[in-house]
N, C-alpha and C positions, 0 to 999 in steps of 0.2 A: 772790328767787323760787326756788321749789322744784321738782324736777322729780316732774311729776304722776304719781298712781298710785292704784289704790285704799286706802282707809283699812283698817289691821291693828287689829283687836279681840281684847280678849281671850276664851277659847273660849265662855264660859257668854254673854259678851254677841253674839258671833258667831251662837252657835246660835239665842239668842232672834230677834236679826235675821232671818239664815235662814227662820224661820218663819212671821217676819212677811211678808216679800219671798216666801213660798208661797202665801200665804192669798188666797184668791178676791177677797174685799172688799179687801187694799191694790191687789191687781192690777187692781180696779175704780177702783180712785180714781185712780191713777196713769195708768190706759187715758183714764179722764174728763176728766183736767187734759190731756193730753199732747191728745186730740181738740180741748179750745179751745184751744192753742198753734197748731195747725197752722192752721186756721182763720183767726187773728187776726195770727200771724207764722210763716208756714211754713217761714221760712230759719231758723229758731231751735231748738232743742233740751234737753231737760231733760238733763244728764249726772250728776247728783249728787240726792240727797235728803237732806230728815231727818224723822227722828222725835222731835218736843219731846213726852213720856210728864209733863211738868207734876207733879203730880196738878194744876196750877191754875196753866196757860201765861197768862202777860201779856207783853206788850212793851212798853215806851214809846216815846216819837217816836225812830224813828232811820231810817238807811237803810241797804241792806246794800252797802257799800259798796265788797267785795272780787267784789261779780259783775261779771257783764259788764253795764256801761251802757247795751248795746242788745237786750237779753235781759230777759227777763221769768222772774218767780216766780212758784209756784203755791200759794196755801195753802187749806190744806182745815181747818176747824176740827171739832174730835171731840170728846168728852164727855155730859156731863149735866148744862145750867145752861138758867138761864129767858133767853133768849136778847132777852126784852121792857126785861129790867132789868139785864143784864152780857156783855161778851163783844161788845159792837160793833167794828166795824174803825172804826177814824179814818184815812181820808188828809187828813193836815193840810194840804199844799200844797192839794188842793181844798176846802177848806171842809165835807168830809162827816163824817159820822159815820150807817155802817151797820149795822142791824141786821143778826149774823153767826150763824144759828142754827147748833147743829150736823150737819156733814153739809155747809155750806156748801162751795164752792171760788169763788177768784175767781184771776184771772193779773192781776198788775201788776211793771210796771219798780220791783222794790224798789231798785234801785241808786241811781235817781235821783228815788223818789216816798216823801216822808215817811210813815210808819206805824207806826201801833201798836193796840194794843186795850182795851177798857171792863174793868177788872177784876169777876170775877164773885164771888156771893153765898159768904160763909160756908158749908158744907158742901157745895160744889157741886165740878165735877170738868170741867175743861177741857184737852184734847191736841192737839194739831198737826201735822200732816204737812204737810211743803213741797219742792217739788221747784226747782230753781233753775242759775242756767249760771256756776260759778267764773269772774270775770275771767282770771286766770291761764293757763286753757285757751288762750283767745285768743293771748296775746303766746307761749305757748310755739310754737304753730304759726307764729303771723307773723313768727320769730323761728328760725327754721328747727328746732323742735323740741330747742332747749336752750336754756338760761336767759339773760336780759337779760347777766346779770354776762359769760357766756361768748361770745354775740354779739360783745357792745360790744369784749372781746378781740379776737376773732376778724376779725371783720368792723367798725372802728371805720366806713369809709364808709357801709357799706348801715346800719348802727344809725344815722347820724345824719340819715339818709334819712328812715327809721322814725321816726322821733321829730318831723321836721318833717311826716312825711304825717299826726301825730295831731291838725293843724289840718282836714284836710276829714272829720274825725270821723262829724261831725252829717250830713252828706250819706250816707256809707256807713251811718250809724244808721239813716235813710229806707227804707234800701233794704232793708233787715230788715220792715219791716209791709209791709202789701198797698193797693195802689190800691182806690178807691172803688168802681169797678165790678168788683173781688173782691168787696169786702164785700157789693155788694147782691147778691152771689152766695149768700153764704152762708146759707143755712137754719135756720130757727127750732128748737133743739131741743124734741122732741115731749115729753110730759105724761108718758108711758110713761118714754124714756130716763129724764130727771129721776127721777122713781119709783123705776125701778132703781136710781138712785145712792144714794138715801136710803135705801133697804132694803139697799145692801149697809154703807152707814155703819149702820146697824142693828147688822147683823151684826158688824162690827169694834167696837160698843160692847159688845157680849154678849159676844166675845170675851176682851176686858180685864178685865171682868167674873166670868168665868170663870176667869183667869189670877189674879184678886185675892182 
């Protein structure tokens, strides 16, 4: 285990970043994933993102298997493909396969729910933004803010505490989403919101566009 910190880029790729982590439209989309997290898992938080720039993002079945278990990913798909014929999400553990136009977002437990996506057409152009909770974050705090190897040092009784407590896992994982009478709490997003989202993925496809 590594101790966390932000990622060091090199400056041309820094600045681009930069710019993009400025831009109205990612601050829209990141604002729109992080409002359904809180909604569906309010104990939960996005600490990390990426930008997959593709020109033609696919993934096959996998799962991400260094986040945290009880945590949820956000991806938002971006380009210019015919979203009728390429570019579906498949969560294979459910049996689905959806259609993911661009502009979409959706939050799932990538940790522990298979997926991947439809490859799209010849001369088409498919991007990704995902925002997601490093497992690692976890153990570094439960673990008193230095790494497993240094714990297990340090403290070999409480680490083997820790290591027996990762049997009531799935209970403490419960406790991360919201009871039933949260959810019929929660509120239908309106025609308008939606709208906005789509018009600012609008705007971050012009912008790439512009940059190319």
């Amino acid at each position: 285990m590594q101790i966390p910190g932000n990622l060091v880029h090199a400056k041309g790729n820094q600045d681009a970043l930069q710019s993009l982590l400025e831009h109205k439209a990612i601050q829209r989309l990141a604002g729109f994933a992080n409002s359904m997290l809180y909604h569906y898992s309010p104990k939960v938080v996005f600490p990390a993102a990426t930008f997959n720039f593709g020109p033609t993002v696919v993934t096959l079945d996998h799962t991400d298997n260094l986040n945290f278990a009880s945590g949820m990913c956000s991806i938002t798909a971006l380009g210019d493909y015919d979203p009728t014929m390429g570019g579906h999400l498949i969560l294979f553990d459910l049996g689905l396969i959806v259609q993911f136009p661009p502009g979409s977002t959706i939050i799932i437990p990538s940790a522990i729910l298979r997926h991947g996506n439809v490859p799209i057409a010849s001369g088409e152009k498919r991007q990704s933004f995902t925002q997601y909770f490093a497992g690692g974050l976890i153990r570094w705090v439960d673990y008193g803010f230095q790494t497993e190897a240094n714990f297990k040092r340090e403290s070999p009784e409480l680490w083997l505490a820790a290591m027996h407590g990762r049997q009531n896992r799935v209970e403490e994982a419960a406790g991360y989403f919201p009871k039933l009478k949260t959810c019929v709490r929660i509120q239908v997003l309106k025609f308008d919101t939606l709208w906005n989202h789509f018009n600012y993925s609008n705007q971050l496809n012009a912008l790439r566009h512009t940059r190319t």
